[in-house]
C-alpha positions, 0 to 999 in steps of 0.5 A: 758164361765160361767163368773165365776169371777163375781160370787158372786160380787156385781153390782148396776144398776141405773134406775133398775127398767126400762125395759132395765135394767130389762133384765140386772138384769136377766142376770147378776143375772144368772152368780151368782152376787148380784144385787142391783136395784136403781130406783126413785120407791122404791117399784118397785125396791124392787118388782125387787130385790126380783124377782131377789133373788126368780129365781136366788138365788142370794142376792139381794137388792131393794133400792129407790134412785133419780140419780139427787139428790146427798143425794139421792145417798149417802143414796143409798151408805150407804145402799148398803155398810149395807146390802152387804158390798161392790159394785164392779160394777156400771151400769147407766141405769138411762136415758130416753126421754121426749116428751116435750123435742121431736119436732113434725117436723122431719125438718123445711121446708124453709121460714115458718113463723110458728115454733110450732112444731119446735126446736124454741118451745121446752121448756127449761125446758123439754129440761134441764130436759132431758139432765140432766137426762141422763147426770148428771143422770150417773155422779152423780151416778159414782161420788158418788158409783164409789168412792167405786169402787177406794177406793177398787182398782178394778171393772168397770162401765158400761155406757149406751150410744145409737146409738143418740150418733153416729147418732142424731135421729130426733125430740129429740135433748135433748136426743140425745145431752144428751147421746153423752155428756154420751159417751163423759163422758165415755171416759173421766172417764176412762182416770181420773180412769185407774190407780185406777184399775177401768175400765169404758166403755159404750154400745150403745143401737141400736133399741131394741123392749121395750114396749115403743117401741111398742107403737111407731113402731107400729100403731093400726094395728099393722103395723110398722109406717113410721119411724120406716120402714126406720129405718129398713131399714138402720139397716143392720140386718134388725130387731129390737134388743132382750133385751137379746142381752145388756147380752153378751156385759155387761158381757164382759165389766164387766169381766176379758175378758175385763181387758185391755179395758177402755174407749169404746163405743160398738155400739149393733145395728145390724150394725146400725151405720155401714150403710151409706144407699147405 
């Protein structure tokens, strides 16, 4: 399949310039669409699409854009519809953890009289930080570029969800509570905007191995922690996920294979979600 219906079409990636959309942009720039990278650091978003532009002969356009600020994304609007004329996709790939907003237990053992560590000693501010990074991070974006999308009468937004949705992780309870209200939003999108011609789904990213990642799977000698061997453990694949396994589901969401679908969460965990344990 060479996707030939999306060649030439324009995509925005929120968050563009982070490592899951990074493989994303490579991707959906190899089919022959226009990307157009958001990102809160103007310049590297500009370093990314200019990558992009050099390798795949594509258009491509680096713009700064904060996804909690609506005048932000507006200005970001405006440029996009200047230097490409138009946008068909949207995906939000704006999102991401925080360690304030992490516990350090994974449970609170019975009769302790000390919380530090605890979900009692988590910083509201963090907390709301979080949350609304990957909340209001894909809302605004999809309120904001999505209106161009309607306004044509076609093309499809991409949310990126997470296994947190399906299966809270322990110790980040803002994120997890976050990307479950993006799942949720997912749906909900795509009831309000099924009769507009555009279509709105989601992937759930299962344990993909980033650079972040690495730092936590991995002690200084290189051998997976504890957490992450359980995690293993119960992804029936029994590995970590390349990026490159995001391209194949955002393809198909994004074309005309999909063109009766809307209003879906597709787990790409390796069976993750699947596994009860026994």
């Amino acid at each position: 399949m060479d996707f030939e219906d999306l060649k030439g079409k324009t995509v925005a990636i929120t968050g563009g310039a982070g490592v899951i959309a990074h493989g994303l942009g490579h991707g959906l720039a190899e089919v022959g669409m226009d990307i157009v990278i958001l990102d809160i650091d103007a310049e590297k978003a500009e370093t990314f699409a200019s990558e992009l532009q050099e390798q795949h002969g594509i258009k491509s356009a680096g713009i700064g854009c904060d996804v909690l600020d609506p005048d932000s994304i507006k200005q970001a609007r405006d440029s996009i519809v200047k230097t490409l004329g138009s946008l068909d996709f949207l995906i939000n790939g704006a999102g991401g953890n925080s360690p304030d907003a992490s516990t350090e237990l994974e449970q609170l053992e019975k009769d302790t009289e000390d919380f530090s560590g605890s979900f009692f000693d988590l910083p509201l501010d963090a907390f709301r930080k979080t949350l609304n990074l990957n909340l209001l991070g894909t809302v605004l974006p999809s309120q904001i570029l999505g209106q161009l999308l309607a306004k044509q009468g076609s093309g499809a937004i991409m949310n990126i969800s997470s296994m947190n949705a399906y299966r809270p992780l322990t110790k980040i309870p803002a994120y997890s509570a976050g990307k479950c209200a993006v799942s949720n939003f997912t749906e909900w999108l795509a009831v309000h905007l099924a009769q507009t011609g555009v279509r709105v789904n989601a992937i759930a990213p299962g344990f993909f191995l980033t650079e972040q990642l690495k730092f936590l799977a991995f002690d200084e000698k290189g051998e997976l922690t504890d957490r992450y061997r359980r995690v293993l453990q119960l992804t029936p694949m029994n590995r970590f996920g390349d990026q490159k396994e995001l391209i194949g589901p955002t393809l198909f969401l994004l074309s005309e294979l999909s063109a009766f679908i809307t209003g879906v969460i597709i787990p790409v965990d390796g069976g993750f979600n699947a596994y009860s344990g026994v």
